[in-house]
GUVO-205342 format. One record per residue (C-alpha): y, x negated, z negated; residue in three letters. Coordinates in steps of 0.25 Angstrom, whole numbers, padded with zeros to 4 digits, always signed. Last residue first. Example, Ala and Ser with C-alpha at 12.3 -4.5 7.8 and 13.67 -1.06 7.14 Angstrom:
! residues 2
-0004-0055-0029SER-0018-0049-0031ALA
! end
This chain:
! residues 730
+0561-0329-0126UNK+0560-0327-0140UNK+0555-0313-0137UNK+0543-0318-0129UNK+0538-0327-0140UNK+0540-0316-0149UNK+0530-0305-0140UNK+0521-0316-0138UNK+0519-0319-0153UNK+0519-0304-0154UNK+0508-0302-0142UNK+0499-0313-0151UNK+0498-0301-0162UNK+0486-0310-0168UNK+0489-0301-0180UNK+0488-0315-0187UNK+0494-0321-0177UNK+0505-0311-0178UNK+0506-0315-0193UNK+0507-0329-0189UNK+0517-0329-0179UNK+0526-0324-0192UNK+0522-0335-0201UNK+0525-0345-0189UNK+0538-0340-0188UNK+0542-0342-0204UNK+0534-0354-0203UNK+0545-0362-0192UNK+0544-0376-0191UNK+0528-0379-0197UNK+0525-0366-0195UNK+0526-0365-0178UNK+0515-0376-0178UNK+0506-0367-0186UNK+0510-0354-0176UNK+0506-0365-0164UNK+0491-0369-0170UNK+0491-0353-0175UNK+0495-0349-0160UNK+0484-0359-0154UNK+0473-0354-0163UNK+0474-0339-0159UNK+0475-0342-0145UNK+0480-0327-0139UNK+0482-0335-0126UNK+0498-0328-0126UNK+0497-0332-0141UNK+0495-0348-0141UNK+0504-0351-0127UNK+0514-0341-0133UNK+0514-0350-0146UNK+0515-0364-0139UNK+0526-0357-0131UNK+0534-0354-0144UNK+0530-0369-0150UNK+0536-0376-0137UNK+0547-0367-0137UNK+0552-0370-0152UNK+0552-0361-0162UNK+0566-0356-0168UNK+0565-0343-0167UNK+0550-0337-0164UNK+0549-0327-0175UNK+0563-0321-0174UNK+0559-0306-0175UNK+0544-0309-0178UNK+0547-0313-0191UNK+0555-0302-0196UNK+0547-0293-0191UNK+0533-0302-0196UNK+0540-0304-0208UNK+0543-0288-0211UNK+0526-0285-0206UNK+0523-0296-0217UNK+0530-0290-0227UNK+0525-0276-0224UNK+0511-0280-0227UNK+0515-0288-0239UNK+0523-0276-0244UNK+0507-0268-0241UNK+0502-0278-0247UNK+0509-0277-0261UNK+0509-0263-0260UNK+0493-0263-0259UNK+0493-0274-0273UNK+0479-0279-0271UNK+0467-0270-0277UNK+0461-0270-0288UNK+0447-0266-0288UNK+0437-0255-0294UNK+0422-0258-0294UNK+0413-0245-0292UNK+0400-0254-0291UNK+0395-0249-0279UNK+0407-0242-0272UNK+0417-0253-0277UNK+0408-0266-0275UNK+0405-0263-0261UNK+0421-0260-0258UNK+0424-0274-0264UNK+0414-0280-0253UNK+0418-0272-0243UNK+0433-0276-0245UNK+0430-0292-0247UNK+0426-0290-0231UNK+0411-0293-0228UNK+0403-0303-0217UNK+0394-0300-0221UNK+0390-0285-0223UNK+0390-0277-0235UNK+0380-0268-0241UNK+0379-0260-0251UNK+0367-0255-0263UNK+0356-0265-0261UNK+0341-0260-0260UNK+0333-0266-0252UNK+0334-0253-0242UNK+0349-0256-0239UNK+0345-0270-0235UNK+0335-0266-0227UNK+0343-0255-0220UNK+0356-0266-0217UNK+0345-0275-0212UNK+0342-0263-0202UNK+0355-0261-0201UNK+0357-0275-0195UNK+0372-0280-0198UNK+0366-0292-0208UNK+0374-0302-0215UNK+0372-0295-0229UNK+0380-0293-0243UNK+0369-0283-0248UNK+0375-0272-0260UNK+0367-0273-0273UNK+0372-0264-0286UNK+0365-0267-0298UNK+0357-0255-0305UNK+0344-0256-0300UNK+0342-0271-0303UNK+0346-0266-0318UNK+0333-0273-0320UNK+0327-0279-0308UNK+0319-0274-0296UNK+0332-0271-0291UNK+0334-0286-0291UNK+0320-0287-0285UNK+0323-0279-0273UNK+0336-0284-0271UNK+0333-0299-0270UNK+0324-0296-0261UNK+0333-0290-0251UNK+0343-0300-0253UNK+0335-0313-0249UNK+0326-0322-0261UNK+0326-0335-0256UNK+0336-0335-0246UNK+0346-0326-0244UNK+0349-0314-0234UNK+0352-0302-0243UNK+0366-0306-0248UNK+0368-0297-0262UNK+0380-0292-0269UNK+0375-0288-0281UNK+0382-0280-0291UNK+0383-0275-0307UNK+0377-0291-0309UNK+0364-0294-0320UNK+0367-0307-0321UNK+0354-0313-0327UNK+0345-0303-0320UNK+0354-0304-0306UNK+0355-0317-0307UNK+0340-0320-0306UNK+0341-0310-0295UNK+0351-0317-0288UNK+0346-0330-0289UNK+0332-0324-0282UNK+0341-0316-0271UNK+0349-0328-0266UNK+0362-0337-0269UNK+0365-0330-0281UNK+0382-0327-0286UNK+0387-0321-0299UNK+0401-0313-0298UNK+0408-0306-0307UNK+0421-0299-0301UNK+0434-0301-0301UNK+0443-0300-0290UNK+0440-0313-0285UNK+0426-0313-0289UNK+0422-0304-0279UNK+0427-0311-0267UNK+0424-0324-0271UNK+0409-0320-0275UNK+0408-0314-0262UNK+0414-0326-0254UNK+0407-0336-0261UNK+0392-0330-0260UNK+0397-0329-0246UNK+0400-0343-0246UNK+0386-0346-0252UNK+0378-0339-0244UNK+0366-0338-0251UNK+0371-0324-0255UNK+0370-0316-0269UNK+0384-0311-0276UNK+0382-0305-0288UNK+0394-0296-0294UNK+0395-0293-0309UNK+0404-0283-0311UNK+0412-0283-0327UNK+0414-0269-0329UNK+0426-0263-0324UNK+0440-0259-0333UNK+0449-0268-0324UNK+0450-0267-0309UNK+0443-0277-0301UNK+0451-0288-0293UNK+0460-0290-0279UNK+0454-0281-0271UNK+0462-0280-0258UNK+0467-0266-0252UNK+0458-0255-0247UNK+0450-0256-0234UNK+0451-0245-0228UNK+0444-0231-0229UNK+0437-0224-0216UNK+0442-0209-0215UNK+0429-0201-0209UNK+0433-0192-0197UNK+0426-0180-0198UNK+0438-0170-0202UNK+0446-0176-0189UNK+0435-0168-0180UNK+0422-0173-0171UNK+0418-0174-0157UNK+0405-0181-0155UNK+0405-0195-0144UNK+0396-0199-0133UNK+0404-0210-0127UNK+0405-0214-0111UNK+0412-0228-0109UNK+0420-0232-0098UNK+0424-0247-0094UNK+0433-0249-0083UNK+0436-0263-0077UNK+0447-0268-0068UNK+0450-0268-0054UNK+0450-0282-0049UNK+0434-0281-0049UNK+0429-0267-0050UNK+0424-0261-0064UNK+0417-0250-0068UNK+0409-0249-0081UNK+0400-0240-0089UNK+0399-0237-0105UNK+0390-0226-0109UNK+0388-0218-0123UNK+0375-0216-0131UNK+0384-0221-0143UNK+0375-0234-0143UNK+0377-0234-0128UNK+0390-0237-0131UNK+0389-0247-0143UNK+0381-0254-0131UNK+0389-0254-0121UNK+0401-0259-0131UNK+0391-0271-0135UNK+0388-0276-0124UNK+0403-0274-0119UNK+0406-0283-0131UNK+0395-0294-0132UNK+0400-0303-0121UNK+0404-0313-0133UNK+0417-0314-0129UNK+0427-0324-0122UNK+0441-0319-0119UNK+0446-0317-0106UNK+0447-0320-0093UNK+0436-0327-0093UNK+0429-0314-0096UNK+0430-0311-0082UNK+0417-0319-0078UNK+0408-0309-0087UNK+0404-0312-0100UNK+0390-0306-0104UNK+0386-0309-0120UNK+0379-0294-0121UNK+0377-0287-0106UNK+0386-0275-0103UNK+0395-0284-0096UNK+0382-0286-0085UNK+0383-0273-0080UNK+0398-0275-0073UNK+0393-0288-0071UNK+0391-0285-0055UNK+0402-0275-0053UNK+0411-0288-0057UNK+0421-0284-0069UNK+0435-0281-0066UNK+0447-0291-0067UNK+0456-0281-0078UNK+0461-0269-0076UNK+0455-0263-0086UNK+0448-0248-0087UNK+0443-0242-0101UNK+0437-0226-0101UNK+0430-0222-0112UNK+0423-0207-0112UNK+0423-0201-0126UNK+0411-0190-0121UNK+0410-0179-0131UNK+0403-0171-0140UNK+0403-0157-0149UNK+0403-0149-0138UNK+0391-0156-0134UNK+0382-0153-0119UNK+0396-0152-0113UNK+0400-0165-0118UNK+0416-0168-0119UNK+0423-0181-0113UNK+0431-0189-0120UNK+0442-0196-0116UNK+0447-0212-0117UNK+0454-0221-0106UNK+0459-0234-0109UNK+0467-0242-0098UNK+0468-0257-0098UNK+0479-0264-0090UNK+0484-0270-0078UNK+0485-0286-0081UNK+0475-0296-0088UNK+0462-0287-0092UNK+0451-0292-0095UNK+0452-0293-0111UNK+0460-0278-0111UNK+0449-0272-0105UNK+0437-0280-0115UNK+0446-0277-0125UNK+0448-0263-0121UNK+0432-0261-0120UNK+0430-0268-0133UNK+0439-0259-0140UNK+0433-0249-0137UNK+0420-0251-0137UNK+0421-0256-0151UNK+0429-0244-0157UNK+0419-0234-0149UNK+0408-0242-0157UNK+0417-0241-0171UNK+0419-0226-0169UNK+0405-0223-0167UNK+0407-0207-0163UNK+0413-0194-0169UNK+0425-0190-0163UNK+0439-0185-0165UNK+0450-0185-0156UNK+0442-0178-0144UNK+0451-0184-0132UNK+0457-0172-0126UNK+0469-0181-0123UNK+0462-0191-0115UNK+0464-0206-0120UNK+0471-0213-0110UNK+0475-0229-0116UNK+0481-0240-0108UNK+0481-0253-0111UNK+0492-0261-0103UNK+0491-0275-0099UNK+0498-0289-0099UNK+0492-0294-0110UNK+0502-0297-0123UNK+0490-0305-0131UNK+0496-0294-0144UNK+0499-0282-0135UNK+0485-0281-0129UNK+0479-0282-0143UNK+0487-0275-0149UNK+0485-0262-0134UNK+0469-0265-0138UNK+0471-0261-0153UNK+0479-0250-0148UNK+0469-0245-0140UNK+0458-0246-0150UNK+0467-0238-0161UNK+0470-0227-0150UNK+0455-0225-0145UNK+0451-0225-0161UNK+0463-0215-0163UNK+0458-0206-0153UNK+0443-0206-0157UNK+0448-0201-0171UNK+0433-0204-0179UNK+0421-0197-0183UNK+0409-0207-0184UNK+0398-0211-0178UNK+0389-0223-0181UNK+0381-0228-0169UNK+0370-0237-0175UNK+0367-0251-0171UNK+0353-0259-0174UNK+0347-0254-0161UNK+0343-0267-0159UNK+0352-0270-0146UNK+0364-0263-0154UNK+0361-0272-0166UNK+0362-0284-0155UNK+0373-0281-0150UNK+0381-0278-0164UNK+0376-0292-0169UNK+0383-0299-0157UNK+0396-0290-0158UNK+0394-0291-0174UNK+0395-0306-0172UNK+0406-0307-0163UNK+0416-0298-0171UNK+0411-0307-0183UNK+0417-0322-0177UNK+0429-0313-0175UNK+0429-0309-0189UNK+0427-0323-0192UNK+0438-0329-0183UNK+0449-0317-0187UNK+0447-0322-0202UNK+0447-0336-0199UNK+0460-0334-0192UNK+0465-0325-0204UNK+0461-0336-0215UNK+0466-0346-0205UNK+0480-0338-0204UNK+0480-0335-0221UNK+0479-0348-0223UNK+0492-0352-0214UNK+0499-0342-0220UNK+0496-0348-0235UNK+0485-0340-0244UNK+0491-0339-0257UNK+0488-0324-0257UNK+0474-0326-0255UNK+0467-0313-0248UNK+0465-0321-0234UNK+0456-0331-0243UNK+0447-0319-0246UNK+0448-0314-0231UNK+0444-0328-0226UNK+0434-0329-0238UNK+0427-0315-0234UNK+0428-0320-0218UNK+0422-0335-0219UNK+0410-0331-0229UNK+0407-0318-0222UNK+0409-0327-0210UNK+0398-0336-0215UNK+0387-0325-0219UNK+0390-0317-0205UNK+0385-0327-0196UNK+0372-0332-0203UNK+0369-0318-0206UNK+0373-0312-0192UNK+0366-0322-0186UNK+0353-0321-0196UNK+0354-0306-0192UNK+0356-0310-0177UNK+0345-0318-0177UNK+0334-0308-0185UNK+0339-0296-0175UNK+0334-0306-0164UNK+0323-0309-0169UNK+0318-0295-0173UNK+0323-0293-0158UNK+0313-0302-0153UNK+0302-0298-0162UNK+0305-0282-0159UNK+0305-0286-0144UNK+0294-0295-0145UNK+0285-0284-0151UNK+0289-0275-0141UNK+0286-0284-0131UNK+0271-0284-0137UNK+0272-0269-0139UNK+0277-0267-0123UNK+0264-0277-0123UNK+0254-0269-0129UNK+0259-0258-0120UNK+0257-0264-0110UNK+0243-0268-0112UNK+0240-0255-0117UNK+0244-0249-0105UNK+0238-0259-0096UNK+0223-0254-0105UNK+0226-0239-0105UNK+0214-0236-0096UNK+0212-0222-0098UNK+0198-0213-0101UNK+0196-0199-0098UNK+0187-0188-0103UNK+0177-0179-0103UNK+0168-0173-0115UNK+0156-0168-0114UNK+0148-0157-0121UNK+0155-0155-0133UNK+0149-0142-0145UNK+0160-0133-0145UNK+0152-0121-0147UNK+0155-0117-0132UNK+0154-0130-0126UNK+0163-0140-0127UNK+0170-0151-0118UNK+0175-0163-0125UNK+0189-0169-0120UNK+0192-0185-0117UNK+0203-0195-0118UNK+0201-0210-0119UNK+0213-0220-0117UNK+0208-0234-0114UNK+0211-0250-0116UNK+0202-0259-0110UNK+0195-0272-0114UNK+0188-0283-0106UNK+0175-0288-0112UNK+0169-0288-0096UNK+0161-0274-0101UNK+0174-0266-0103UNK+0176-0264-0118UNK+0186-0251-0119UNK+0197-0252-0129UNK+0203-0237-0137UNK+0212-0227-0134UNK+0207-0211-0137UNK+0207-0198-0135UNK+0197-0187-0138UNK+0201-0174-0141UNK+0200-0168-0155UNK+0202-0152-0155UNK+0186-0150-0152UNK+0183-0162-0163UNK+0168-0165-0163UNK+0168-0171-0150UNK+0184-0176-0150UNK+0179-0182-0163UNK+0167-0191-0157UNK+0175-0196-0147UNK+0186-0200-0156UNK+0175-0205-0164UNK+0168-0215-0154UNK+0182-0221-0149UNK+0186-0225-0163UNK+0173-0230-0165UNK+0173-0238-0152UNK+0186-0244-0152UNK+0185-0259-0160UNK+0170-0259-0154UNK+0180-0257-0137UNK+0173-0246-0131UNK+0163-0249-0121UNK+0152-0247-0131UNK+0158-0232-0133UNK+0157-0228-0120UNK+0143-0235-0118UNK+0139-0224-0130UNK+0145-0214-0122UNK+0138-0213-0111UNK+0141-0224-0098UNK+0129-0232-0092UNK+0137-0242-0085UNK+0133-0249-0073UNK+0133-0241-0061UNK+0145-0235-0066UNK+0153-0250-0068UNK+0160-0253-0081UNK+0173-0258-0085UNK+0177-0247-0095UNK+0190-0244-0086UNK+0183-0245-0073UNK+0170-0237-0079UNK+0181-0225-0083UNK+0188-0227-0068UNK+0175-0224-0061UNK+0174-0211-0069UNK+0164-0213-0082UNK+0152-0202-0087UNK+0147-0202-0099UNK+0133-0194-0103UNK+0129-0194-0119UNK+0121-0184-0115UNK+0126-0172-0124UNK+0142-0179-0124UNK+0143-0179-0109UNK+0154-0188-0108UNK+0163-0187-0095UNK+0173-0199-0092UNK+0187-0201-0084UNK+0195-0214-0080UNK+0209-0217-0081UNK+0215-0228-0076UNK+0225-0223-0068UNK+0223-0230-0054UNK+0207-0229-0058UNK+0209-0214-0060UNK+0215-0212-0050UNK+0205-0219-0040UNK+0194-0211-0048UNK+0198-0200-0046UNK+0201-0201-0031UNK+0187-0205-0030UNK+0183-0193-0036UNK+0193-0183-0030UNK+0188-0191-0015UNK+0174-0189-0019UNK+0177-0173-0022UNK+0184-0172-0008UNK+0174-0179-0001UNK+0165-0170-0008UNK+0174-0157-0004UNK+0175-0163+0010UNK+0159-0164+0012UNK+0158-0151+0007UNK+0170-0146+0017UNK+0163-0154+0028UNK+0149-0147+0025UNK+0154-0133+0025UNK+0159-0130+0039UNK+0150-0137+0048UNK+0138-0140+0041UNK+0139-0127+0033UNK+0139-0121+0049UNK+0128-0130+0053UNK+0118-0126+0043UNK+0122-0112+0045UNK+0119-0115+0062UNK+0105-0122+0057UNK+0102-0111+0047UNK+0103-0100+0058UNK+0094-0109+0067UNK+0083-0110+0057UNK+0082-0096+0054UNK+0085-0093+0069UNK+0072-0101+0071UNK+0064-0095+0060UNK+0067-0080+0065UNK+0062-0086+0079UNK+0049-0093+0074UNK+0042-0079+0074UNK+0043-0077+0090UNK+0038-0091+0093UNK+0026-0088+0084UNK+0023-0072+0089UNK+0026-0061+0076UNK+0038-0056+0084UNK+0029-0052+0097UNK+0017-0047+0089UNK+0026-0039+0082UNK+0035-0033+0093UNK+0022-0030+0102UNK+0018-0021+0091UNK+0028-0011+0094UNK+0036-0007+0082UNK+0033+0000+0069UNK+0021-0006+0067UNK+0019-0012+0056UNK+0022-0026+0061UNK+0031-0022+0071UNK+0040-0020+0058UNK+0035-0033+0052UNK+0041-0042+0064UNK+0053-0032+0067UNK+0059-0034+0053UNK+0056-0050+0055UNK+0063-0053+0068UNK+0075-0041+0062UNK+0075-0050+0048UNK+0075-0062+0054UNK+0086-0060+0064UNK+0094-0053+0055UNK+0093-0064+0045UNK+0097-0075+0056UNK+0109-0067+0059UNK+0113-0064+0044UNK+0112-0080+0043UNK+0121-0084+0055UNK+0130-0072+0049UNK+0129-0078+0034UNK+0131-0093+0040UNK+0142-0087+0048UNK+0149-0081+0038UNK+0149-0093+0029UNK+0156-0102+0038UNK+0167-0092+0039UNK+0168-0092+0026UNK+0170-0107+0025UNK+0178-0108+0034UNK+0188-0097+0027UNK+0189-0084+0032UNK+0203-0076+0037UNK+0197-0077+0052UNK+0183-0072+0046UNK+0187-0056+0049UNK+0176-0056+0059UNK+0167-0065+0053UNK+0168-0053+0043UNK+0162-0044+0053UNK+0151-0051+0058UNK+0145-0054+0041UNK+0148-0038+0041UNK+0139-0036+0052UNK+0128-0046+0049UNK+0126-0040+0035UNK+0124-0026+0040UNK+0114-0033+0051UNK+0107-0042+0040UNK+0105-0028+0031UNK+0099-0019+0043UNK+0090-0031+0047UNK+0088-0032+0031UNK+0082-0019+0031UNK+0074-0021+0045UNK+0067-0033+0036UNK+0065-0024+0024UNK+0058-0012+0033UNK+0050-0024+0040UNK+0044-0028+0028UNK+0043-0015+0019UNK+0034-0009+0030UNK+0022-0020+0026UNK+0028-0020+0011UNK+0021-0006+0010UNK+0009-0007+0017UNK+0007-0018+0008UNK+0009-0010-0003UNK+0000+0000+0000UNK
! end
């Protein structure tokens, strides 16, 4: 029965899928029709399911007809015909030809984008690995169950190894890795494993095989399954070994720098301790002598010619120190409210005495804008110092024309509350060549045209630059030879009001001695310096105090115990036992804490300044020092109260000097003969200090009243005057 049954089922299923291929056919026909908006590909595909739906259709209507004439349906004629050898091998045949032309169609169409998307895929790797070996960096797999690590080309580059060669896993990871790095290594690994917010990153030393070493930066991430348990972790691997190596010698140079400017910080505080210790001697006995009322005239001239000398010989040291503290970042900007307008006046008039007094031949003149803010906040004493600098600098160059000062400020549109003060300063002196106009800037640079002037130390516009730059300002320069120079200077500055402006107190009159009713005050001088010990002593013993004198810190702590002084006034470089020292065990000492210390130093650096500060001592007063410094130390710490030189009795002296330099100047020159007169003019018109006091001394022996009279101007160094006299008498 069932036989029977499958023997109808055979050709009734193959005249089914006859019907089914047919269907299938039509629609495969009607979408090549449409195929223009197809891909290649598609298309491609298309006729591999048409060429198949043909050879199907074929099959199934060879085979349906086979087993229907089998039943006997049809004529038996058509079996024995389809079921003959050369008949039966025709389905197999178009089988085979159908798979050829599909063959050949893949070929055609499918194998050349294969092949270009494993060109493709080799050209990514390749690419990879050429950018990786440009930058370095190489890339790694761990397959944390196995053990299995796998290394880019540039990975066994960085660790020295060859592929064919190297068996890499993770324990000839670790022996690659330099012994003083391994465990490190081992447990940043082992806690980005157990850690999930912990990722692995790390530098550390690879060991190549030839013993040379490398310098790498690790960084990795560990894949997880669903309960967090890692699976592998990636990563990638740096070669930081020229980066290490540059920066080990940027520290290196660092090194040096710090050493080298540790040195140099060392030389000029022993220069300015070496040069500052004498004049303090020179200048304080100068100024004490200058106080002795039976002081002749001619005393009184060296004493002021020593004077001017020393504080000349000072000006050029703090230039030199001030350079190099700015260089060191050792200067501080320290701004202050002032009346800009009366600074800019004071300046000018300064220059406009100093023009009048070596009768130049120019004008100076001054434009200051009227809407000028008239209060500011700013570094006073820096804007004072490229000021003047600046006009003298004008005023040194310049032989005829004039020098013109122009000053306004500016206001800020991101800061109501700031300004521009803009400088403007334009001679009409020789010009400076476009080639050195860079090379002024430069510390101890003198150009060719200062031989028509004064030497220098080539330190001030260095050091006007860089005040300038201090106050995050600009200074620029334009100059044309024949034409003159102009220099402009851009400041930031704040604006401020009258009620900010701090009142600086004078100098009060001369101590002459201690009021009565104080306790005894013991005063102890320590400095190895014996003329400074001198000086100190002198000063404070001529208007009455105690004094006791050590020449370092251990005589100065014995003395301390057996003394027992209200003050000490200590020197804090000495031998055997320095300032510093001395300090720490004095306060150490019974009624140590009580005794007021102030440091009588050499030093300008505030970073000795903090040191000394720090070791304990109560004031501090700079060498060289003024007598007035010294006595205003003592009031604020001690509460000393002085007498003070008769004010009435100066001021009548004041006023009679002014009275005898009228009455002098009126007939000054009468009576001196013509070859002293034009001696004189020779000495002042070359502003030659020594030569008009050799011809002045020559003048006294005939004619002192006069010479008394040229004095005082020299004095003032008021050469124009002298000039002016000589002038009249003719």
């Amino acid at each position: 029965m069932s036989e029977n049954l499958f023997t109808w089922l055979t050709p009734i299923t193959y005249w089914l899928l006859v019907i089914l291929w047919t269907v299938i056919l039509v629609l495969y026909i009607r979408v090549m029709r449409n195929w223009r908006h197809t891909s290649t590909a598609m298309r491609v595909l298309l006729w591999v399911l048409v060429i198949d739906a043909v050879r199907t259709l074929f099959e199934s209507i060879y085979f349906g007809g086979w087993y229907t004439a089998r039943v006997g349906l049809l004529p038996q004629y058509i079996y024995d015909f389809l079921v003959q050898p050369q008949y039966v091998f025709v389905p197999k045949l178009i089988n085979v030809i159908a798979g050829c032309i599909i063959l050949l169609l893949l070929l055609r169409h499918w194998l050349p984008d294969l092949m270009g998307e494993l060109q493709k895929q080799s050209h990514e790797i390749e690419q990879k690995n050429r950018v990786q070996e440009i930058a370095h960096v190489g890339d790694w797999d761990w397959n944390v169950d196995n053990g299995e690590l796998h290394w880019s080309d540039e990975t066994y580059r960085i660790f020295g190894h060859q592929p064919q060669e190297f068996k890499t896993n993770f324990e000839t990871f670790l022996q690659s890795i330099h012994p003083d790095d391994r465990s490190r290594v081992e447990a940043a690994v082992m806690r980005s494993l157990q850690n999930v917010d912990h990722p692995y990153s790390i530098e550390h030393r690879v060991v190549r095989p030839d013993g040379g070493l490398r310098a790498v930066q690790e960084n990795g991430q560990v894949f997880r399954d669903e309960e967090g348990k890692a699976l592998h972790m990636i990563g990638s691997v740096l070669d930081v070994t020229e980066r290490k190596q540059v920066e080990e010698t940027l520290r290196q140079a660092k090194e040096e720098a710090e050493m080298a400017n540790k040195i140099k910080s060392r030389f000029l505080s022993n220069m300015s301790h070496e040069l500052r210790t004498p004049l303090n001697a020179i200048l304080g006995f100068s100024e004490m002598m200058g106080r002795d009322r039976d002081a002749t005239a001619k005393q009184q001239r060296m004493l002021d010619t020593i004077n001017h000398s020393g504080e000349h010989l000072l000006h050029m040291i703090n230039d030199v120190l001030d350079l190099s503290k700015i260089e060191a970042g050792h200067v501080e900007v320290k701004p202050e409210v002032f009346n800009l307008r009366q600074v800019l006046q004071d300046v000018a008039q300064m220059m406009r005495v100093r023009i009048e007094s070596e009768e130049r031949k120019i004008q100076l003149i001054v434009e200051i804008d009227e809407d000028l803010a008239p209060y500011v906040k700013a570094d006073m004493a820096k804007l004072r110092h490229i000021l003047i600098n600046l006009l003298d600098n004008a005023i040194k160059f310049t032989t005829e024309g004039g020098v013109s000062l122009l000053v306004r400020t500016l206001p800020m549109v991101d800061g109501p509350t700031m300004a521009t003060l803009q400088i403007e300063i334009q001679d009409s002196g020789p010009g400076i060549p476009e080639e050195d106009q860079q090379r002024i800037f430069e510390p101890f640079t003198q150009l060719s045209t200062s031989r028509h002037g004064p030497k220098g130390t080539g330190l001030g516009l260095p050091l006007i630059r860089s005040f300038v730059e201090l106050m995050d300002g600009e200074i620029s320069v334009e100059s044309k030879l024949g034409q003159g120079t102009r220099f402009r200077v851009d400041l930031p500055i704040a604006l401020a009001e009258p009620c900010d402006v701090v009142v600086v107190n004078k100098v009060g009159p001369e101590v002459i001695g201690l009021e009565s009713g104080q306790p005894e005050w013991r005063i102890m001088v320590v400095d190895d310096d014996e003329a400074n010990r001198l000086l100190l002593s002198s000063l404070l013993l001529e208007v009455g105090f105690e004094i006791c004198e050590a020449e370092d810190g251990a005589q100065a702590i014995t003395l301390f115990e057996q003394w027992h002084p209200r003050f000490i006034w200590m020197d804090m470089r000495m031998p055997v036992l320095d300032g510093y020292q001395a300090i720490a065990r004095i306060r150490e000492l019974p009624g140590g804490d009580q005794v007021k210390i102030a440091a009588i130093t050499a030093s300008v650096f505030k970073e000795q300044q903090r040191l000394i500060q720090e070791a304990g001592c109560d004031a501090l007063v700079h060498k060289p020092f003024k007598s007035h410094e010294i006595f205003d130390t003592l009031a604020q710490q001690l509460g000393v109260r002085y007498l003070y030189a008769d004010s009435k009795d100066e001021e009548g002296a004041e006023e009679g000097v002014e009275r005898s330099s009228v009455r002098l100047s009126a007939e000054l020159l009468t009576g001196l003969p013509g070859e002293m007169q034009q001696a004189l003019r020779e000495a002042a018109n070359n502003l030659d200090i020594s030569a008009t006091e050799k011809v002045i001394d020559r003048i006294r022996h005939e004619h002192p009243d006069s010479a008394d009279g040229l004095q005082q101007l020299m004095d003032r160094f008021q050469f124009g005057e002298i000039l002016a006299l000589l002038d009249k008498q003719e």
